[in-house]
C-alpha positions as CSV (number, residue, x, y, z in Angstrom):
1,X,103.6,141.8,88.3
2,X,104.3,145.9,88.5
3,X,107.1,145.1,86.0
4,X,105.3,143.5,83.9
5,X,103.5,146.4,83.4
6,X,106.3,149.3,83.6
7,X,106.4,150.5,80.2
8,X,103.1,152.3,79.5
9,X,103.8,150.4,76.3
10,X,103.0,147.1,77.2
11,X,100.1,148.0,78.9
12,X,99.0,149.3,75.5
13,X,99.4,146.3,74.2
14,X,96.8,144.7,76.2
15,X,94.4,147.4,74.8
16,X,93.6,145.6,71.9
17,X,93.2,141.9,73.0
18,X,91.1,143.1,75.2
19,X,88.9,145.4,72.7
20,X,89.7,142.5,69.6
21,X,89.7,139.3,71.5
22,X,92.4,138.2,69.2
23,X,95.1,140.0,66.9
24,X,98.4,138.8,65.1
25,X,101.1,141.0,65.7
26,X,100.9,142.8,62.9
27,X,97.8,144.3,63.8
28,X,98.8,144.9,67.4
29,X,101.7,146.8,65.8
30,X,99.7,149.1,63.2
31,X,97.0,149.9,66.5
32,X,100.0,150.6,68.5
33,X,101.7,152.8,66.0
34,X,104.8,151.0,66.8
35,X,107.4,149.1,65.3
36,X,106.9,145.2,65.4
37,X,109.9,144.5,66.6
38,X,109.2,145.9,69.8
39,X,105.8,144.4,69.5
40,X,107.0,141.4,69.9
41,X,109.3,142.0,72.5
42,X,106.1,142.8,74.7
43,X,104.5,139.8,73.4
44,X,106.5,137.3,74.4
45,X,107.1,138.7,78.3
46,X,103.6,139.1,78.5
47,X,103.3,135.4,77.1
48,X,106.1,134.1,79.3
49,X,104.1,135.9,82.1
50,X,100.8,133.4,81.0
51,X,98.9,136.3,80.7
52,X,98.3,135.9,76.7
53,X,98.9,133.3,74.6
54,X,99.5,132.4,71.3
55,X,98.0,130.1,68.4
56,X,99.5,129.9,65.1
57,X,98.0,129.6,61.7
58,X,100.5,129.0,59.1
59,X,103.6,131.4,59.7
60,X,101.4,134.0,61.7
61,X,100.6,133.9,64.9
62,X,97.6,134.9,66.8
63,X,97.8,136.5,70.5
64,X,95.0,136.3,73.1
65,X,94.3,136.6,76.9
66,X,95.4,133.0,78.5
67,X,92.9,131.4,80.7
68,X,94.6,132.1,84.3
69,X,94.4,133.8,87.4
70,X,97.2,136.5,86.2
71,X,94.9,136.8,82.9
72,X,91.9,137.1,84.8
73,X,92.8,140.1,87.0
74,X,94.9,141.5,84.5
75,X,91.0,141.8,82.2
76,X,89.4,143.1,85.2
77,X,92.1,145.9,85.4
78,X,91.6,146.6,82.1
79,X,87.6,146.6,82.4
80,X,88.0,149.4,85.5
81,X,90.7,151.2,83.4
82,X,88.3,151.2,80.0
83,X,85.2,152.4,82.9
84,X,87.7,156.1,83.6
């Protein structure tokens, strides 16, 4: 799981599902300030990881925290980070 989590990045990108609920990538991007390319890229190893998930509407696709153990403890890491 630590390489999950190795770029500071993708860790960032948790930020906002966790604040949001649920974003598209776009808006993950523009909170990020990053490019959605890379976006992406952190989307779908964290997806692949079943920590989020994804629900599409139309061509867009919606990210949120998946309902599993690694999803789970990956909220209440971000609840104690959020806390200091």
């Amino acid at each position: 799981m630590e390489d999950v989590f190795c770029p500071v990045t993708r860790m960032e990108t948790l930020k906002p599902l966790f604040k949001y609920g649920q974003l598209n990538t776009s808006d993950i991007a523009h909170r990020l300030g990053v490019n959605y390319k890379l976006t992406m890229q952190h989307l779908e190893l964290l997806e692949a990881e079943r920590i989020i998930q994804h629900k599409r509407s139309g061509r867009i696709k919606f990210f949120r925290f998946a309902n599993t153990l690694k999803a789970r403890a990956t909220l209440k890491l971000l609840e104690e980070w959020e806390k200091n």
